[in-house]
C-alpha positions as CSV (number, residue, x, y, z in Angstrom):
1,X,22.1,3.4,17.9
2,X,20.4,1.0,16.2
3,X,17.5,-0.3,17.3
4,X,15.3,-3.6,16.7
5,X,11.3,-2.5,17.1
6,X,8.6,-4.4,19.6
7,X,6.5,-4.7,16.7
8,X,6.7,-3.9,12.5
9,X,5.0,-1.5,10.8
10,X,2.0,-2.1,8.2
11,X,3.1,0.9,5.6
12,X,-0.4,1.6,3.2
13,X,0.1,3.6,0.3
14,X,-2.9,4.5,-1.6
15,X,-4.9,7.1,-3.3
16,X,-6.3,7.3,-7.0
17,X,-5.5,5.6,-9.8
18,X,-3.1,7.5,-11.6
19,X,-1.4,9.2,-8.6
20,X,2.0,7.3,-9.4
21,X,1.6,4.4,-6.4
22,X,3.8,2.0,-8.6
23,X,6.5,4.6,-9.3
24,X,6.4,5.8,-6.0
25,X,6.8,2.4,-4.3
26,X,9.4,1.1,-7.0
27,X,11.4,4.2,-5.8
28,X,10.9,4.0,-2.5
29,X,11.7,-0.1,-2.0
30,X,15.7,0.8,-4.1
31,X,15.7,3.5,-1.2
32,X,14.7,1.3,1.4
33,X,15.9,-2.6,0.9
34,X,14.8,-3.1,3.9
35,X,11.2,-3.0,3.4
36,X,9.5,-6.2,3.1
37,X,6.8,-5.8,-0.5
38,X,3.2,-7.5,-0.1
39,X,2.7,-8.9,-3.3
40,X,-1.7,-8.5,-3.8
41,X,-3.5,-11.3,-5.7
42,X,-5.4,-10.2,-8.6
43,X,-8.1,-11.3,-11.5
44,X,-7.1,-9.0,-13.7
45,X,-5.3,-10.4,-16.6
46,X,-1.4,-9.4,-16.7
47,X,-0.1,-6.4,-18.3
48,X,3.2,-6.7,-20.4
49,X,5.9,-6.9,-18.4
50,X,4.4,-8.3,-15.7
51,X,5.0,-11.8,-14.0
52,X,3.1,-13.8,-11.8
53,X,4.3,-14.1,-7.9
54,X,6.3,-10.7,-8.9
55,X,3.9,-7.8,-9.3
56,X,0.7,-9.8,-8.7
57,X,-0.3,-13.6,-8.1
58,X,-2.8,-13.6,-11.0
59,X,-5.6,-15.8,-10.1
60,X,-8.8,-16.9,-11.5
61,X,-12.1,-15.6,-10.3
62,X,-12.9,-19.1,-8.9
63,X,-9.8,-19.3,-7.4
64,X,-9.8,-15.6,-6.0
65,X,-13.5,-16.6,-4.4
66,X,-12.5,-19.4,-3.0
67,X,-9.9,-18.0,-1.1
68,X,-12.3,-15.3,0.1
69,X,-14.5,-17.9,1.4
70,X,-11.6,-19.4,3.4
71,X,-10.5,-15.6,4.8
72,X,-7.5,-15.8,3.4
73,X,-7.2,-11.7,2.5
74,X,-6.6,-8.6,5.0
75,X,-8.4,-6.8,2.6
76,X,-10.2,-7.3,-0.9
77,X,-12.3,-5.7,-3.4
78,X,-13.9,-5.9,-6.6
79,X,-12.1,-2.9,-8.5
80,X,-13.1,-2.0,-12.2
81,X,-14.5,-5.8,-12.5
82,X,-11.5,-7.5,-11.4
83,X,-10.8,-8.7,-7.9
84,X,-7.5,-7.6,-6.0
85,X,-7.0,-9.0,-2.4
86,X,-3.6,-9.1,0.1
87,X,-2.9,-12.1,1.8
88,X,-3.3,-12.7,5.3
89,X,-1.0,-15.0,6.6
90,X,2.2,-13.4,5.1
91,X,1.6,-10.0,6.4
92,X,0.9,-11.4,9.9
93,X,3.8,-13.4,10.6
94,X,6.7,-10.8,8.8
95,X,4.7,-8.6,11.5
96,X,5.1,-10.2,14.0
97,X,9.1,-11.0,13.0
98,X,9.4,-7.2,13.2
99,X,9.6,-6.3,9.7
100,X,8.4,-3.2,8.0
101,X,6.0,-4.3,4.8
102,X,5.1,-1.8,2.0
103,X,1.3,-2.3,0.8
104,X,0.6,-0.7,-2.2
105,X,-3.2,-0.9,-2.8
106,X,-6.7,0.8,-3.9
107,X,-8.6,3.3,-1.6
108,X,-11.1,0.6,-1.3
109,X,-8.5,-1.7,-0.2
110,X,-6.9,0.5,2.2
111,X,-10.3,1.3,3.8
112,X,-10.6,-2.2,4.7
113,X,-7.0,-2.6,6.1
114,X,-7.9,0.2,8.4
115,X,-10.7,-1.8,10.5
116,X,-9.1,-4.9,10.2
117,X,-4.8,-3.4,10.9
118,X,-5.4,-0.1,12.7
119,X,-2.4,0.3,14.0
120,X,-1.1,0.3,10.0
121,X,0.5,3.8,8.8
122,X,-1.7,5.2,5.8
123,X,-0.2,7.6,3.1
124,X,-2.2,9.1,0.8
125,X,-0.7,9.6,-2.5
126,X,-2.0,13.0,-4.5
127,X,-1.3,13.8,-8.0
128,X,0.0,17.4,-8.4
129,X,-3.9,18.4,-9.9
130,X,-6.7,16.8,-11.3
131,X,-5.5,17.8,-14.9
132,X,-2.1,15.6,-14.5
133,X,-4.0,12.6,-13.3
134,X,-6.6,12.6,-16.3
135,X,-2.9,12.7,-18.3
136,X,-0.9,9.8,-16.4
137,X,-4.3,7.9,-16.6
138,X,-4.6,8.2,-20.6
139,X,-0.7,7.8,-20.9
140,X,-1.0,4.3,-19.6
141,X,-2.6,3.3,-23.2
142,X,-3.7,0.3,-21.2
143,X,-7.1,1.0,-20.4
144,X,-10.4,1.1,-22.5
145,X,-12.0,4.8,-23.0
146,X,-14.7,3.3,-20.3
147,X,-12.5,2.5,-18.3
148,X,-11.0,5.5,-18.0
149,X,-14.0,7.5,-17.6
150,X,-15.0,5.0,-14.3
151,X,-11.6,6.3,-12.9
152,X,-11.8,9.5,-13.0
153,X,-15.7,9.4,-12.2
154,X,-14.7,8.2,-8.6
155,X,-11.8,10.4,-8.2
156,X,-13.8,13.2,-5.9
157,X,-14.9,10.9,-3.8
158,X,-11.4,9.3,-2.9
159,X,-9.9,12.5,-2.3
160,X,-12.7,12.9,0.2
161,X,-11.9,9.2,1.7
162,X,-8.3,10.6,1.9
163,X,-8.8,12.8,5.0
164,X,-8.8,9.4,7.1
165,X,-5.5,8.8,6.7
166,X,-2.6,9.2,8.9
167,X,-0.5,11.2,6.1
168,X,-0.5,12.6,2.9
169,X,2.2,13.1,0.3
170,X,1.8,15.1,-3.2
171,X,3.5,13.1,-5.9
172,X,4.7,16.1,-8.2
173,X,8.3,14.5,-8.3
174,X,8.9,11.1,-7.1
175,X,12.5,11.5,-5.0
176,X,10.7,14.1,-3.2
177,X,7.9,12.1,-2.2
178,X,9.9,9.4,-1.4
179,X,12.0,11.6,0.7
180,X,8.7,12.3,2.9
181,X,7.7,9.1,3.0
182,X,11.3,7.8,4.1
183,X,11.1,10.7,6.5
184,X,7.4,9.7,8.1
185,X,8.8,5.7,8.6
186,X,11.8,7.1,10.8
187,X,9.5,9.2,13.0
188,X,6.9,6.1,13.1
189,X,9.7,4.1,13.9
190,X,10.6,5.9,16.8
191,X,7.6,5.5,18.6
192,X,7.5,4.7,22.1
193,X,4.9,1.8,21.5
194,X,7.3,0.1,18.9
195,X,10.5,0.8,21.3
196,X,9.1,-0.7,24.6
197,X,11.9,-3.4,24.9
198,X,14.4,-0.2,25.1
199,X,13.0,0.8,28.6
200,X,12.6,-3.2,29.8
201,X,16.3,-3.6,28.8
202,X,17.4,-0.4,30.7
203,X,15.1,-1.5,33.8
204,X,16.7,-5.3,33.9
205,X,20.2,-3.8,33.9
206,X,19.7,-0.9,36.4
C-alpha cells in the first residue's frame, strides 16, 4: 500500500571531499525521481559545466553576506575561502508538503543542519581508503596543489565528526551505495512518527 508520510524527510549526505557525494547523489536522484534536490548557494566561481540555479546559485560574497544577515540559510560555512549556504525557506515548506529533499553538503555544513533540523537523516559518505580519496581529489584537475593539500589536511578530523551521524555508507561502487542508501530511506520512511495519520485514519473508521 502506498502510503502518504505525516511529515518529509531532510536526507544529508556528506563526508570528505573526494568521497564521490556528486556521483553518489546524481545516481541516486535517476533512482529516485521522487526526491526533491536542495540546490546550495555558493561564492565559489563556477566550474565548467556548471550553471547557475542548476548545481549552485552562484552569488557574490556581498550578496552571500547579506543573506546571512537576513537568516536566510539552514546552514552555511566558509569552506576553502568560498561561502556555501542552503536556503531556508525552500527546505521548510517542501517539508512541510511532505516531500523527501536530498542535501548534498560539507561536514561543516551538515554539522550545522544537525542543531538547527535534528530530526534530518545523516549519511556519511566514505571513500574505499585514504589512498583513493588522495586519487579522486587530484583527478578532479580543478584544484590548486594548496588546495588540495587543505583537503586532505582535514580529512582525519571529518572521519572523526562522522560518528555523529545516523548512517554510514562506503562509496567503493556507486549502485551499491545507492542501493543502501535507497534501502535506509524505505526503512526511515516507515517510521511510526512519519505514519501517525495511518492509526488516526484506522481510529475514525473503527
Amino acid at each position: 500500500m502506498q502510503t502518504k508520510i505525516d511529515r518529509g524527510i531532510l536526507l544529508v549526505i556528506s563526508g570528505s571531499s573526494g568521497t564521490g557525494k556528486g556521483t553518489v547523489c546524481n545516481s541516486l536522484r535517476k533512482r529516485r525521481p521522487d526526491l526533491e534536490y536542495s540546490i546550495s548557494a555558493t561564492t565559489r566561481s563556477p566550474r565548467a559545466g556548471e550553471t547557475d540555479g542548476v548545481e549552485y546559485f552562484f552569488l557574490t560574497r556581498d550578496e552571500f553576506k547579506r543573506k546571512i544577515e537576513a537568516g536566510d540559510f539552514l546552514e552555511y560555512a566558509d569552506n576553502y575561502g568560498n561561502f556555501y549556504g542552503t536556503p531556508r525557506d525552500k527546505v521548510l515548506e517542501l517539508l512541510n508538503l511532505g516531500k523527501t529533499i536530498l542535501l548534498e553538503i560539507d561536514v561543516q555544513g551538515a554539522h550545522q543542519v544537525q542543531k538547527n533540523y535534528p530530526d534530518g537523516v545523516f549519511i556519511f559518505l566514505l571513500p574505499p581508503s585514504i589512498e583513493e580519496l588522495k586519487r579522486r581529489i587530484i583527478g578532479r584537475n580543478s584544484e590548486t596543489e594548496e588546495s588540495i593539500q587543505k583537503r586532505l589536511s582535514i580529512v582525519n578530523d571529518e572521519l572523526e565528526s562522522g560518528k555523529s551521524y545516523n548512517y554510514v555508507v562506503v562509496n567503493d561502487e556507486v549502485e551499491r551505495a545507492v542501493d543502501e542508501i535507497c534501502a535506509i530511506l524505505d526503512a526511515e520512511s516507515l517510521k511510526v512518527g512519519r505514519n501517525l495519520n495511518l492509526f488516526d485514519e484506522l481510529v475514525k473508521n473503527s
